[in-house]
C-alpha positions in Angstrom: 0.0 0.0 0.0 1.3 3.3 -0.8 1.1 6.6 1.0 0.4 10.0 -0.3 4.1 10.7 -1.0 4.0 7.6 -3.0 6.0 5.6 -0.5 5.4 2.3 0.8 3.5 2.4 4.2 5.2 1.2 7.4 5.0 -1.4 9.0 5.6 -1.2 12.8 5.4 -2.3 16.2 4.0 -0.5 18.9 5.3 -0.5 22.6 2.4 0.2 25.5 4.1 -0.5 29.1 2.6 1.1 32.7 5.7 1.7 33.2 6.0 4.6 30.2 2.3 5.5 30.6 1.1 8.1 28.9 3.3 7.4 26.5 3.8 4.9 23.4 6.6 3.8 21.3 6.6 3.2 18.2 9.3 0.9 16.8 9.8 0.4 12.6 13.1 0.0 10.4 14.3 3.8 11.1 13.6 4.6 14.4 11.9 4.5 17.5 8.9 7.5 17.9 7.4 8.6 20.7 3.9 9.5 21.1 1.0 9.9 23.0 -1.3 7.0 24.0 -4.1 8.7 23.0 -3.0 10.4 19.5 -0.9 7.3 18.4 -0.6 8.9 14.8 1.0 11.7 15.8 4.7 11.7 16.3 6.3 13.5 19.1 9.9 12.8 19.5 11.9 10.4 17.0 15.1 8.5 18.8 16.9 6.4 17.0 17.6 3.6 19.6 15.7 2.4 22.0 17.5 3.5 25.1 17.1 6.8 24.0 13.5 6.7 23.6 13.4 5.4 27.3 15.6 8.1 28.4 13.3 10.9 26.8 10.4 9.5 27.9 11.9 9.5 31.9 13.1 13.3 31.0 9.1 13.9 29.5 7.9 12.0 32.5 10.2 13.5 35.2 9.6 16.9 34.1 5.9 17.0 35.0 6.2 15.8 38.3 7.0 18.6 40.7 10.3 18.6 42.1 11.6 19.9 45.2 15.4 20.2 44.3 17.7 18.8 42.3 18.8 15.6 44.5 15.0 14.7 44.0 15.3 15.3 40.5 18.2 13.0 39.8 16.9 10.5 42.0 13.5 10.3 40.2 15.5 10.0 36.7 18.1 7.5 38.2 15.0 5.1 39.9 12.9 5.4 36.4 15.8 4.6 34.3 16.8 1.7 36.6 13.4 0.4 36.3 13.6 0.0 32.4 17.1 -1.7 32.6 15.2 -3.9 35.2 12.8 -4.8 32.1 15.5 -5.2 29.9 17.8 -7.4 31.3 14.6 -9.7 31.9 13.6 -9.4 28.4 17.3 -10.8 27.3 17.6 -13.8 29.8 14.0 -14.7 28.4 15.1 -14.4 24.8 18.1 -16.3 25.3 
């Protein structure tokens, strides 16, 4: 199926996880985007790996918490970013 630029349409898969709530990724053969969970269509950030998807997703998430100081701050980002490589390291020993 073709687009309206007369490309091919992507294929791709999409990423929904509590843990990244209310947000989505969406992986094809470029890159990883970053969207909304409730306007899936419409890109917000494109990363080209998946770490830093994650990463700008804890610094998306992160920055609309209200934070007391900056210890708080860097302790939010370190625990959220520790929780993905939590899910990550799971993922690999399962697809091993």
């Amino acid at each position: 199926m073709l687009n309206r630029k007369g490309r091919s349409k992507k294929e791709y898969v999409t990423i929904e996880d509590k843990s990244i709530n209310p947000y989505i990724i969406k992986v094809d053969e470029d890159n990883y985007t970053i969207a909304h969970n409730n306007k899936p269509e419409q890109g917000l950030y494109y990363c080209t790996t998946l770490s830093s998807a994650l990463k700008r997703i804890v610094r998306l998430t992160n920055s609309s918490t209200k934070t007391e100081n900056i210890k708080e701050y860097i302790t939010n980002y370190d625990n959220m970013l520790n929780q993905f490589k939590e899910s990550i390291e799971v993922w690999k020993k399962l697809s091993l």
